[in-house]
CHARMM-style PDB file with segment names, atoms N, HN, CA, C and O in Angstrom:
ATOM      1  N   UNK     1      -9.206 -10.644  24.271  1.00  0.00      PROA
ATOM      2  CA  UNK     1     -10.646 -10.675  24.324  1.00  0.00      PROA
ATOM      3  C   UNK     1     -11.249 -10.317  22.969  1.00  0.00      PROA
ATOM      4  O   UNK     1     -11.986 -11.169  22.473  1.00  0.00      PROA
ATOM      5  N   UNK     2     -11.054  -9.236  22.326  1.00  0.00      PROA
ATOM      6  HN  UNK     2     -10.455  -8.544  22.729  1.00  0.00      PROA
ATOM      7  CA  UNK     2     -11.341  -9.085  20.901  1.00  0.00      PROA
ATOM      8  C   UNK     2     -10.853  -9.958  20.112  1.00  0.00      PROA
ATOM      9  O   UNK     2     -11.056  -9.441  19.013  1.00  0.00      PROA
ATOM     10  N   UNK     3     -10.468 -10.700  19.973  1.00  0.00      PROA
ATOM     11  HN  UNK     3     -10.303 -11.120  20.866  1.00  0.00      PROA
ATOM     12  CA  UNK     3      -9.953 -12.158  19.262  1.00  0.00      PROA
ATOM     13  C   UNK     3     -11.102 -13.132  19.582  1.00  0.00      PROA
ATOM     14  O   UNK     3     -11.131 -14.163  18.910  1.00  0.00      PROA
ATOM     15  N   UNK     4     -11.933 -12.972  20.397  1.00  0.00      PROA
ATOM     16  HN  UNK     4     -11.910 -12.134  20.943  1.00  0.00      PROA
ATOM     17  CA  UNK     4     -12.561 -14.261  21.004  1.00  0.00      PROA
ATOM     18  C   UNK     4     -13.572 -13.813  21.721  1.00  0.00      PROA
ATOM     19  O   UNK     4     -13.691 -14.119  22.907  1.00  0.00      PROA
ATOM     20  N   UNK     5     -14.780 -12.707  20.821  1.00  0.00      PROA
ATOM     21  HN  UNK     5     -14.683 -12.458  19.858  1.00  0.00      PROA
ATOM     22  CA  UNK     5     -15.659 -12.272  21.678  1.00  0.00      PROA
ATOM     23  C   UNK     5     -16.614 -13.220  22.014  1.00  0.00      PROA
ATOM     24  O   UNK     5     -17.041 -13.095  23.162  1.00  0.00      PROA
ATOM     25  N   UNK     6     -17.045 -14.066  21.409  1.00  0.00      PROA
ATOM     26  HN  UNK     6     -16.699 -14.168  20.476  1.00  0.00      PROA
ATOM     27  CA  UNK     6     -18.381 -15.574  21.409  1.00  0.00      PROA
ATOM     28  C   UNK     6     -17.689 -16.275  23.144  1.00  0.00      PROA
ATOM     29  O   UNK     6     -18.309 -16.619  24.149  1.00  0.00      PROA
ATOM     30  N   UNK     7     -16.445 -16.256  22.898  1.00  0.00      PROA
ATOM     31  HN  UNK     7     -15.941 -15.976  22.080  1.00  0.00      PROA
ATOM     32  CA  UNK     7     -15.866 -16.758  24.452  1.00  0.00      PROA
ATOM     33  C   UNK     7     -16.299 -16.265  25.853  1.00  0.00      PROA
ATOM     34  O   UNK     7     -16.714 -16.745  26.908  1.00  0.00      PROA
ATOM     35  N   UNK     8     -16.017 -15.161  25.367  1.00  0.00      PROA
ATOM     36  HN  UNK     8     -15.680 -14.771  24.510  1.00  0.00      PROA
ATOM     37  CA  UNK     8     -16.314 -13.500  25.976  1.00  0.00      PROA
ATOM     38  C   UNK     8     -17.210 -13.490  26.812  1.00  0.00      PROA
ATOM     39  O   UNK     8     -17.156 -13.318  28.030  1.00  0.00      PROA
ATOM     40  N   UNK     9     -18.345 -13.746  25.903  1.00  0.00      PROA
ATOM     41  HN  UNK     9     -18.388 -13.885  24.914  1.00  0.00      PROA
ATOM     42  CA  UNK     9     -20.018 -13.779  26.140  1.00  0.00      PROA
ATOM     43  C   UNK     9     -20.248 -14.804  26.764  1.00  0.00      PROA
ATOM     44  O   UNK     9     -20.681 -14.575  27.893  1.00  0.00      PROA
ATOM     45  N   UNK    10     -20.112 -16.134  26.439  1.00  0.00      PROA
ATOM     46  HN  UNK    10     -19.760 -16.320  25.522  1.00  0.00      PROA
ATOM     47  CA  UNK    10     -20.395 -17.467  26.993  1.00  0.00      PROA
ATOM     48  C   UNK    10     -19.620 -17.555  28.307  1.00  0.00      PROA
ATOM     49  O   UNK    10     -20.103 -18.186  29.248  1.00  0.00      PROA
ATOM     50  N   UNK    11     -18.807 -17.136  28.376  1.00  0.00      PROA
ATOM     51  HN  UNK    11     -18.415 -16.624  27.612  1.00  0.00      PROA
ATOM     52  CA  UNK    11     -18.000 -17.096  29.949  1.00  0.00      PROA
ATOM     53  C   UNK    11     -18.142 -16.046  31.001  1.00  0.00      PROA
ATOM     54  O   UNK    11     -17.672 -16.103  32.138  1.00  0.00      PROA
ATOM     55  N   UNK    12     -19.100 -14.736  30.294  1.00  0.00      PROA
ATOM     56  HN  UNK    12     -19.481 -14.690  29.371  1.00  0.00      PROA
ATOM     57  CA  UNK    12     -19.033 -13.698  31.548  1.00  0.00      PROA
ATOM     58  C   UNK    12     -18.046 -12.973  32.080  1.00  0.00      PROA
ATOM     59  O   UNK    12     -18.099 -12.428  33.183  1.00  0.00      PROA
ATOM     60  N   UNK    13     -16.728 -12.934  30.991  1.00  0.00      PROA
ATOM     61  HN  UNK    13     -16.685 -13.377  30.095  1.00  0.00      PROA
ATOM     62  CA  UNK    13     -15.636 -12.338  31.484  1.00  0.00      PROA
ATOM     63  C   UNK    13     -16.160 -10.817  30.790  1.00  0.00      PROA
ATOM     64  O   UNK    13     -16.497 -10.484  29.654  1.00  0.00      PROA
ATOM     65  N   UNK    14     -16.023 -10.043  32.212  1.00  0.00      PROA
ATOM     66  HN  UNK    14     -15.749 -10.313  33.134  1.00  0.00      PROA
ATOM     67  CA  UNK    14     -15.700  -8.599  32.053  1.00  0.00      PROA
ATOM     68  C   UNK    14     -14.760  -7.702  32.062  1.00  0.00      PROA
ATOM     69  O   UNK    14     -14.816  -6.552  31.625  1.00  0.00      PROA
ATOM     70  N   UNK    15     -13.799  -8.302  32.620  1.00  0.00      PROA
ATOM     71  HN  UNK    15     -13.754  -9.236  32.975  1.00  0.00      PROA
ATOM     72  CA  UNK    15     -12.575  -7.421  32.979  1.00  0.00      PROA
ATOM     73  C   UNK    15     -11.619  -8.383  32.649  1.00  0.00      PROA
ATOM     74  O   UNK    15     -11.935  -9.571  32.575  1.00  0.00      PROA
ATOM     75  N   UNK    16     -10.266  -7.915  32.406  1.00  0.00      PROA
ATOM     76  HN  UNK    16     -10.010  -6.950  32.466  1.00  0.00      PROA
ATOM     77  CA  UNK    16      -9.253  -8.657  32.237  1.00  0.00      PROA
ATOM     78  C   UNK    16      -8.083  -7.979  33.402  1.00  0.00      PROA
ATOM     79  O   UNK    16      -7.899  -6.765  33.485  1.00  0.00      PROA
ATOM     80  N   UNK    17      -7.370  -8.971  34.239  1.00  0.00      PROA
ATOM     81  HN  UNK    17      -7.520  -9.957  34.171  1.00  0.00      PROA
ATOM     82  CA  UNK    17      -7.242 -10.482  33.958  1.00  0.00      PROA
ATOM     83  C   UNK    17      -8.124 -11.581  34.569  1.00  0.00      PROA
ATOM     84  O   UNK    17      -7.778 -12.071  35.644  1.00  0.00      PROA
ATOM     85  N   UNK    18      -9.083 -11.941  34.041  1.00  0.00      PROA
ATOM     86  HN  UNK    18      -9.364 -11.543  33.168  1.00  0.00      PROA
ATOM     87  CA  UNK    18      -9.932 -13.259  34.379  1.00  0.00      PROA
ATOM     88  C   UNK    18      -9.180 -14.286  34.718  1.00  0.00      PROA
ATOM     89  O   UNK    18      -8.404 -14.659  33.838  1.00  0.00      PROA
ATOM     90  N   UNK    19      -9.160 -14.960  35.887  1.00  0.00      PROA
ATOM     91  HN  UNK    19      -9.791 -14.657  36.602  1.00  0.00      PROA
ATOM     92  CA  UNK    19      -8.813 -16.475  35.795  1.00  0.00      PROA
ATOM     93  C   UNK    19      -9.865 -17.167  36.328  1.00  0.00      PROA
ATOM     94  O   UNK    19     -10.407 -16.809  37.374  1.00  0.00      PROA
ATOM     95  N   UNK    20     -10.336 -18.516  35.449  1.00  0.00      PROA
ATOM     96  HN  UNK    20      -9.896 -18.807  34.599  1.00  0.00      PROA
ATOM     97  CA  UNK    20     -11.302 -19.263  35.900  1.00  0.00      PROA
ATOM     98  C   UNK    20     -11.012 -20.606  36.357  1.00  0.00      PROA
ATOM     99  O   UNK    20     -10.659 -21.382  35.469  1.00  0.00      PROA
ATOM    100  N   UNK    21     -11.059 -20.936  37.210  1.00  0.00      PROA
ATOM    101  HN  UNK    21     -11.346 -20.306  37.931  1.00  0.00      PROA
ATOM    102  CA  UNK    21     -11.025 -22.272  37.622  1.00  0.00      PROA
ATOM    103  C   UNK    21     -11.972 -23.625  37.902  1.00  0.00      PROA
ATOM    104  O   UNK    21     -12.780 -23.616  38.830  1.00  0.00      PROA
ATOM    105  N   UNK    22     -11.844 -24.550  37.208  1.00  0.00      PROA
ATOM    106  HN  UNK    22     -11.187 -24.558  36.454  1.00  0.00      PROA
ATOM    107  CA  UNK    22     -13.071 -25.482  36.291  1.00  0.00      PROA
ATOM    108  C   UNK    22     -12.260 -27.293  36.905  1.00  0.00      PROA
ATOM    109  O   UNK    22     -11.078 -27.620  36.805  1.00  0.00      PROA
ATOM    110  N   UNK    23     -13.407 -28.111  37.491  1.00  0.00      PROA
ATOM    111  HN  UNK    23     -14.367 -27.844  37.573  1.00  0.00      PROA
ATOM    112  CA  UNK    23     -12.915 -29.219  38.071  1.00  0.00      PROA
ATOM    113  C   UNK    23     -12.723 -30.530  36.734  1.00  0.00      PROA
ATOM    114  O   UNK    23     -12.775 -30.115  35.576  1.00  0.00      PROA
ATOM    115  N   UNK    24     -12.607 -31.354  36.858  1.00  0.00      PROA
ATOM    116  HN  UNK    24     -12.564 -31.691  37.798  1.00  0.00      PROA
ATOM    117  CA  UNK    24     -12.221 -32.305  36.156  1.00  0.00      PROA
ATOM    118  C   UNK    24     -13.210 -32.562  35.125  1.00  0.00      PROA
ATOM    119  O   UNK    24     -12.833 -32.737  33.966  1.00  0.00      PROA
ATOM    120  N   UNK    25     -14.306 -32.596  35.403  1.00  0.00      PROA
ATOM    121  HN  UNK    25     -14.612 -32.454  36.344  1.00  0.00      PROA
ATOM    122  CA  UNK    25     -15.496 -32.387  34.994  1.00  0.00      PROA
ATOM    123  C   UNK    25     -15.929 -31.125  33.981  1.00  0.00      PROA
ATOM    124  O   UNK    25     -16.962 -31.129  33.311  1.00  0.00      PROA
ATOM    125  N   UNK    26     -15.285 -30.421  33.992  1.00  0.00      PROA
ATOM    126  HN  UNK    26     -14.446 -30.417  34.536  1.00  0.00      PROA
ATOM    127  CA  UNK    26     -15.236 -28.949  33.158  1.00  0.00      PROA
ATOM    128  C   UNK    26     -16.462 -28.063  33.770  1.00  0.00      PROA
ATOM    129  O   UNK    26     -17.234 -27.540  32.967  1.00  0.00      PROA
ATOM    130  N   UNK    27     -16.639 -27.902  35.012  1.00  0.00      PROA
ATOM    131  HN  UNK    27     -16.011 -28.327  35.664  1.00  0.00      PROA
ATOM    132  CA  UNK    27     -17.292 -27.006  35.729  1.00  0.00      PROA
ATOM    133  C   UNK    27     -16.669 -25.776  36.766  1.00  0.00      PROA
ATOM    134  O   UNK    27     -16.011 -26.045  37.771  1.00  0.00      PROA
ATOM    135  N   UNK    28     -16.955 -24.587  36.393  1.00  0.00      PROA
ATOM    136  HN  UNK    28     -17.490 -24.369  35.577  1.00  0.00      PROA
ATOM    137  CA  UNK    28     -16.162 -23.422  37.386  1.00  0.00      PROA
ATOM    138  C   UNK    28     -16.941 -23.620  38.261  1.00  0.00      PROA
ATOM    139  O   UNK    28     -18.166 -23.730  38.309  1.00  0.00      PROA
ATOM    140  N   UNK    29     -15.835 -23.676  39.243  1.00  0.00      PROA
ATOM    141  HN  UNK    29     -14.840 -23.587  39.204  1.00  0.00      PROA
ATOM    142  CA  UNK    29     -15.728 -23.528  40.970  1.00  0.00      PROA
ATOM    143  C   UNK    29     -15.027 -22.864  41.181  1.00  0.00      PROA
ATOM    144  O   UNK    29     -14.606 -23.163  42.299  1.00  0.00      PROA
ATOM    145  N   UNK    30     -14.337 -21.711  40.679  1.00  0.00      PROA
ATOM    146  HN  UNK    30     -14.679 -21.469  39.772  1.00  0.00      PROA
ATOM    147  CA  UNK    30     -13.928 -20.566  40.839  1.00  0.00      PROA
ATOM    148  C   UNK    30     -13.716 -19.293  39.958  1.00  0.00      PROA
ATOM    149  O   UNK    30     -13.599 -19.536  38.757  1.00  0.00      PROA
ATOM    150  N   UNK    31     -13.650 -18.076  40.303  1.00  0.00      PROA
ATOM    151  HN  UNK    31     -13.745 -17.878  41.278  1.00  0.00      PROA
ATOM    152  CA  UNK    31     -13.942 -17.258  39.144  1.00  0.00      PROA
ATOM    153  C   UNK    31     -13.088 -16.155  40.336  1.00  0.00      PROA
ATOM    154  O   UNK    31     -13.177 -15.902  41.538  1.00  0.00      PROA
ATOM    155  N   UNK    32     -12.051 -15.618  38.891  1.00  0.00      PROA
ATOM    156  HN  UNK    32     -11.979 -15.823  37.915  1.00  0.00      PROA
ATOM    157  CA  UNK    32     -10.984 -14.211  40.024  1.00  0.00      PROA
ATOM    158  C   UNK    32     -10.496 -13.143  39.166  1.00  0.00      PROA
ATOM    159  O   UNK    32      -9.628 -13.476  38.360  1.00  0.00      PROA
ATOM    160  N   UNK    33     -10.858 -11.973  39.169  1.00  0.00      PROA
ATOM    161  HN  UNK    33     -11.564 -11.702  39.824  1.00  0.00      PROA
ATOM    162  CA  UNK    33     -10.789 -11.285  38.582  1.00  0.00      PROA
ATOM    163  C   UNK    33      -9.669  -9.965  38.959  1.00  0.00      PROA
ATOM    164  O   UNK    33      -9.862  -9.442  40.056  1.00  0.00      PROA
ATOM    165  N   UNK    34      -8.688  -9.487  38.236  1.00  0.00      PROA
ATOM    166  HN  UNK    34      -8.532  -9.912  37.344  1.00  0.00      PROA
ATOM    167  CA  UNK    34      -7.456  -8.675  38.765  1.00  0.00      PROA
ATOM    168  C   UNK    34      -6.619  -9.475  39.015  1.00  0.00      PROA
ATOM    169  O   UNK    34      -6.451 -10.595  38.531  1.00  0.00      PROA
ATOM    170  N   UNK    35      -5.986  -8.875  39.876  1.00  0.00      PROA
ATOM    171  HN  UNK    35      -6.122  -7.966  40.269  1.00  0.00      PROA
ATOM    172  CA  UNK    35      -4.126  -9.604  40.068  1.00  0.00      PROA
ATOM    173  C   UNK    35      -4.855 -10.257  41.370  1.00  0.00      PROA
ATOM    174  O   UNK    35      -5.756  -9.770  42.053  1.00  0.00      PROA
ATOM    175  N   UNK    36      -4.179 -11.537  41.507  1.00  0.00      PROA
ATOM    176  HN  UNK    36      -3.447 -11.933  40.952  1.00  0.00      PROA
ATOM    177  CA  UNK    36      -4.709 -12.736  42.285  1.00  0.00      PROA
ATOM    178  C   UNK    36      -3.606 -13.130  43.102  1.00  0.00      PROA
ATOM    179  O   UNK    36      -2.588 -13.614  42.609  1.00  0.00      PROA
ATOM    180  N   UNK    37      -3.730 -12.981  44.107  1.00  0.00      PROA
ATOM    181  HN  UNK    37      -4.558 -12.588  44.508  1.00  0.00      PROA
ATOM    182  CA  UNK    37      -2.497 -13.371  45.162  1.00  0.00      PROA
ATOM    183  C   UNK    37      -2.290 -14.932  45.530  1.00  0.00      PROA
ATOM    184  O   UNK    37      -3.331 -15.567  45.698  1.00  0.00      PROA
ATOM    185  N   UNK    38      -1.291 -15.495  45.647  1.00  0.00      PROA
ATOM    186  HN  UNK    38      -0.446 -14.979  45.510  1.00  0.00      PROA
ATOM    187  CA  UNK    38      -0.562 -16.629  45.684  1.00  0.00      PROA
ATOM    188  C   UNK    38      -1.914 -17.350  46.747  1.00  0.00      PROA
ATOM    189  O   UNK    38      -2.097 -18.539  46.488  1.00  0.00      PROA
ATOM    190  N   UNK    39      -2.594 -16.931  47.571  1.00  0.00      PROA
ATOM    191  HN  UNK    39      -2.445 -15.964  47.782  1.00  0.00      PROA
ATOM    192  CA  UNK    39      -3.228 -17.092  48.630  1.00  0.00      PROA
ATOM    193  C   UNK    39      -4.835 -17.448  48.278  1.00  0.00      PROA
ATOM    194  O   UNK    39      -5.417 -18.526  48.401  1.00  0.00      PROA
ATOM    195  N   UNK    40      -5.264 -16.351  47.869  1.00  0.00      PROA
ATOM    196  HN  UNK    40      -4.792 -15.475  47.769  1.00  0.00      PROA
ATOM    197  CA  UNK    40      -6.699 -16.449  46.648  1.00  0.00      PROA
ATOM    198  C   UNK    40      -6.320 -17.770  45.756  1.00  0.00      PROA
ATOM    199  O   UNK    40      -7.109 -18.713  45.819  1.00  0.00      PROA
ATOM    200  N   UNK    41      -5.200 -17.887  44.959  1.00  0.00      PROA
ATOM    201  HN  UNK    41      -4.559 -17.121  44.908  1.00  0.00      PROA
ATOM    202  CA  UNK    41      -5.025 -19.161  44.155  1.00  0.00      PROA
ATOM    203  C   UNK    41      -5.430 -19.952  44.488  1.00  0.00      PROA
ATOM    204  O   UNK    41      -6.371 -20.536  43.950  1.00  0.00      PROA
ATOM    205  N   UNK    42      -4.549 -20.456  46.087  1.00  0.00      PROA
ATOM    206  HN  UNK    42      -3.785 -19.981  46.523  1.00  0.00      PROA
ATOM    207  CA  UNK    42      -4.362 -21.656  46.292  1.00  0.00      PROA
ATOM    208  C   UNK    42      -6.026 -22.201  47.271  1.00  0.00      PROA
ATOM    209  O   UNK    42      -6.570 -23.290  47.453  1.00  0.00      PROA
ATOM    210  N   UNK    43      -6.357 -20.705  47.709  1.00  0.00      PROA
ATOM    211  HN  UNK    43      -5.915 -19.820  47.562  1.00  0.00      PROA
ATOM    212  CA  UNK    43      -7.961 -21.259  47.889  1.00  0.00      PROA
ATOM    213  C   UNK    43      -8.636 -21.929  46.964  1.00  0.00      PROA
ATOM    214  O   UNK    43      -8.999 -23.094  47.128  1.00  0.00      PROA
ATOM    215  N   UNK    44      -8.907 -21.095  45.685  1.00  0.00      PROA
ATOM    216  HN  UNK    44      -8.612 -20.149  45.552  1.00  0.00      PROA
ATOM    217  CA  UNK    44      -9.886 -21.528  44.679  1.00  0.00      PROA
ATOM    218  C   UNK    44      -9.279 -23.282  44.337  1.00  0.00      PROA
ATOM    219  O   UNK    44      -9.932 -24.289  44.064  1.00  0.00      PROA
ATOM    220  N   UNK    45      -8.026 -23.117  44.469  1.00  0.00      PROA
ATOM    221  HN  UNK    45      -7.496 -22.299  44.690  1.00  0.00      PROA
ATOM    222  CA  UNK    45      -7.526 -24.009  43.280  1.00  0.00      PROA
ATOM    223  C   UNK    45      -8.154 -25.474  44.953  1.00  0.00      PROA
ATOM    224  O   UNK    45      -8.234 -26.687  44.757  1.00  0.00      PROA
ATOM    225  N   UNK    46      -8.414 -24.889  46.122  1.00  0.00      PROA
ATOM    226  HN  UNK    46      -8.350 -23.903  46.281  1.00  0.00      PROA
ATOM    227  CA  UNK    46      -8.875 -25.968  46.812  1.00  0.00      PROA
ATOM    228  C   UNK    46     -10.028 -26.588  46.703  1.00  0.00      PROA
ATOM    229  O   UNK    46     -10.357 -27.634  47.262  1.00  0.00      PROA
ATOM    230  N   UNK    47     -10.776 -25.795  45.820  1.00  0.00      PROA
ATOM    231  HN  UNK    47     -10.509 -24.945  45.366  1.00  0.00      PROA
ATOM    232  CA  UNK    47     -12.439 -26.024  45.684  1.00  0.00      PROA
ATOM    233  C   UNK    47     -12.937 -27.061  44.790  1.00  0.00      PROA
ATOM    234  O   UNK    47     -14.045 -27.504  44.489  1.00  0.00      PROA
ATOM    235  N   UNK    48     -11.185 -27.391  44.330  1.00  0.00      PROA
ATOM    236  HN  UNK    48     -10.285 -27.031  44.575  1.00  0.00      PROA
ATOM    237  CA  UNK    48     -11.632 -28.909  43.025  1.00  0.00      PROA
ATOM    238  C   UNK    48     -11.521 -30.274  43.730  1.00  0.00      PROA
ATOM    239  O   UNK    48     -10.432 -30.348  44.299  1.00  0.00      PROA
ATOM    240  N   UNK    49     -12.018 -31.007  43.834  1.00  0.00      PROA
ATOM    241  HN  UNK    49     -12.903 -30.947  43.372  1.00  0.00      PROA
ATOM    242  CA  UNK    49     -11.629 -32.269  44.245  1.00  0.00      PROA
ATOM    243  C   UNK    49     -10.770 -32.938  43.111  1.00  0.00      PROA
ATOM    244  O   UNK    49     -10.968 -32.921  41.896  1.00  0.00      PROA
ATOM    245  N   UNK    50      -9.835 -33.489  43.781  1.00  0.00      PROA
ATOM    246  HN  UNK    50      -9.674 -33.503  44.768  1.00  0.00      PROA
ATOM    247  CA  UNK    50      -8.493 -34.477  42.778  1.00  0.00      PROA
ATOM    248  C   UNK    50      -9.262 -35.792  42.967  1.00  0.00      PROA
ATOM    249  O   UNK    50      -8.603 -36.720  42.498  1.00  0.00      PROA
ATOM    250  N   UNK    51     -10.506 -36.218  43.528  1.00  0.00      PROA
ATOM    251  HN  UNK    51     -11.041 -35.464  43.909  1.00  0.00      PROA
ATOM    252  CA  UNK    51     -10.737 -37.365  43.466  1.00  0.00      PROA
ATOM    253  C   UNK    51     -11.302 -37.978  42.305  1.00  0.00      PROA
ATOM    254  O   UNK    51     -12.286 -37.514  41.729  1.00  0.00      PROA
ATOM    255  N   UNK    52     -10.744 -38.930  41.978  1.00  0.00      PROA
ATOM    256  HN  UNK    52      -9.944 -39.307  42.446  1.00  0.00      PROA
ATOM    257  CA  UNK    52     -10.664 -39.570  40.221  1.00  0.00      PROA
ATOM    258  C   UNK    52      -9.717 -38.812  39.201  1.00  0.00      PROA
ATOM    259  O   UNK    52      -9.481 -39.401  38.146  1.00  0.00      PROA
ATOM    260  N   UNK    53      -9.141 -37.542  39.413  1.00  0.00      PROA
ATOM    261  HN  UNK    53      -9.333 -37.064  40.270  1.00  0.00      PROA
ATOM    262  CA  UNK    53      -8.565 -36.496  38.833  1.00  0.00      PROA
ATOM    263  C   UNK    53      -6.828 -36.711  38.449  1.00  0.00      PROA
ATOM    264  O   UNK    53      -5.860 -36.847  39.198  1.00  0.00      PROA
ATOM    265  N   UNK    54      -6.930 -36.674  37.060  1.00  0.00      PROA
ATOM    266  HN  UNK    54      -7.716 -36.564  36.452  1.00  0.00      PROA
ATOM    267  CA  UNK    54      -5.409 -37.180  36.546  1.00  0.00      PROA
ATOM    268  C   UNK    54      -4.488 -35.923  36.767  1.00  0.00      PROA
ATOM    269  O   UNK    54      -4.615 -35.092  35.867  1.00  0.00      PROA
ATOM    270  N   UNK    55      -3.730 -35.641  37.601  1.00  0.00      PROA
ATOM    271  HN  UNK    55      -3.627 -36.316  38.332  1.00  0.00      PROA
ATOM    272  CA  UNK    55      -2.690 -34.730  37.252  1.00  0.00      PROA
ATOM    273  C   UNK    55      -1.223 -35.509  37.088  1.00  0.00      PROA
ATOM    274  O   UNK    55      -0.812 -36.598  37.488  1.00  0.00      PROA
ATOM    275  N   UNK    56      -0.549 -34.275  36.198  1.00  0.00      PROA
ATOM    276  HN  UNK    56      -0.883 -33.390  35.873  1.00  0.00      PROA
ATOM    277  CA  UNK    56       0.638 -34.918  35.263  1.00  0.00      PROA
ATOM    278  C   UNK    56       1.027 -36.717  34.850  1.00  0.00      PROA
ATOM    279  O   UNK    56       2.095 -37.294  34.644  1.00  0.00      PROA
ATOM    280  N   UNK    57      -0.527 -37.218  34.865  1.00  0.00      PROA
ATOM    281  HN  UNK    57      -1.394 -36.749  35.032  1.00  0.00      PROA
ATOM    282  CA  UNK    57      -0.576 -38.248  34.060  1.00  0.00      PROA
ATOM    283  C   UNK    57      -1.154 -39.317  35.359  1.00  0.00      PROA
ATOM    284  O   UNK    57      -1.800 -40.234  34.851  1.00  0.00      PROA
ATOM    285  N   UNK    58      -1.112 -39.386  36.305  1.00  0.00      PROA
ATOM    286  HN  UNK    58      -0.587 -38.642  36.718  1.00  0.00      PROA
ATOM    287  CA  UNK    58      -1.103 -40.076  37.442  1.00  0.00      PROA
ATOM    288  C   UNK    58      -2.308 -39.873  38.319  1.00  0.00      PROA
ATOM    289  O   UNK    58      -2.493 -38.830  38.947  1.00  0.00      PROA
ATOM    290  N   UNK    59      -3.425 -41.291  38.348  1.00  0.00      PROA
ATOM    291  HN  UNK    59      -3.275 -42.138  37.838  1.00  0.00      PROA
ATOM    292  CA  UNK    59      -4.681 -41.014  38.956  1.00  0.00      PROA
ATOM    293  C   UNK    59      -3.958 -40.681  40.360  1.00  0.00      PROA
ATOM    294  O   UNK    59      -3.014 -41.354  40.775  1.00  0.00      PROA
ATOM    295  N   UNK    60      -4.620 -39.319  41.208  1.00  0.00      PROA
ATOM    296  HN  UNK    60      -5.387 -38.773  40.871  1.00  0.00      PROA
ATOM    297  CA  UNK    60      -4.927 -39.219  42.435  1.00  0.00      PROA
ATOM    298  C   UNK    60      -6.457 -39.330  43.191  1.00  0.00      PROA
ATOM    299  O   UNK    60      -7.590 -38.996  42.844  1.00  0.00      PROA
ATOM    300  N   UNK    61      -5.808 -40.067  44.578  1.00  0.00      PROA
ATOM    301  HN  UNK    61      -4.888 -40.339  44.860  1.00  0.00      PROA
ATOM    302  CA  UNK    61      -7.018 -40.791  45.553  1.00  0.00      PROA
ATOM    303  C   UNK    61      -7.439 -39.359  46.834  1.00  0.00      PROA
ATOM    304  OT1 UNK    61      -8.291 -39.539  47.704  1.00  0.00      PROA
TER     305      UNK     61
END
């Protein structure tokens, strides 16, 4: 975080460990702060739509 306070600021991270989660589009639809359980992940990480969305190279429908 002291490496990268302008980040810091523009993102609203207060605490570390921040993880933010941002859709294809580069918008957060999720925001988790502390140790994040396998469970919390896989919620947030549900809140993106893959529709039009390239993962590991390959459009998904």
């Amino acid at each position: 975080m002291d490496d990268h306070l302008d980040l810091v600021r523009t993102l609203g991270v207060l605490r570390t460990p921040t993880v933010l989660v941002v859709d294809g589009g580069g918008r957060e639809v999720a925001r988790m702060s502390g140790v994040v359980s396998d469970t919390q992940a896989r919620q947030a990480l549900s809140r993106v739509s893959t529709a039009g969305v390239e993962l590991d190279g390959e459009r998904q429908s």
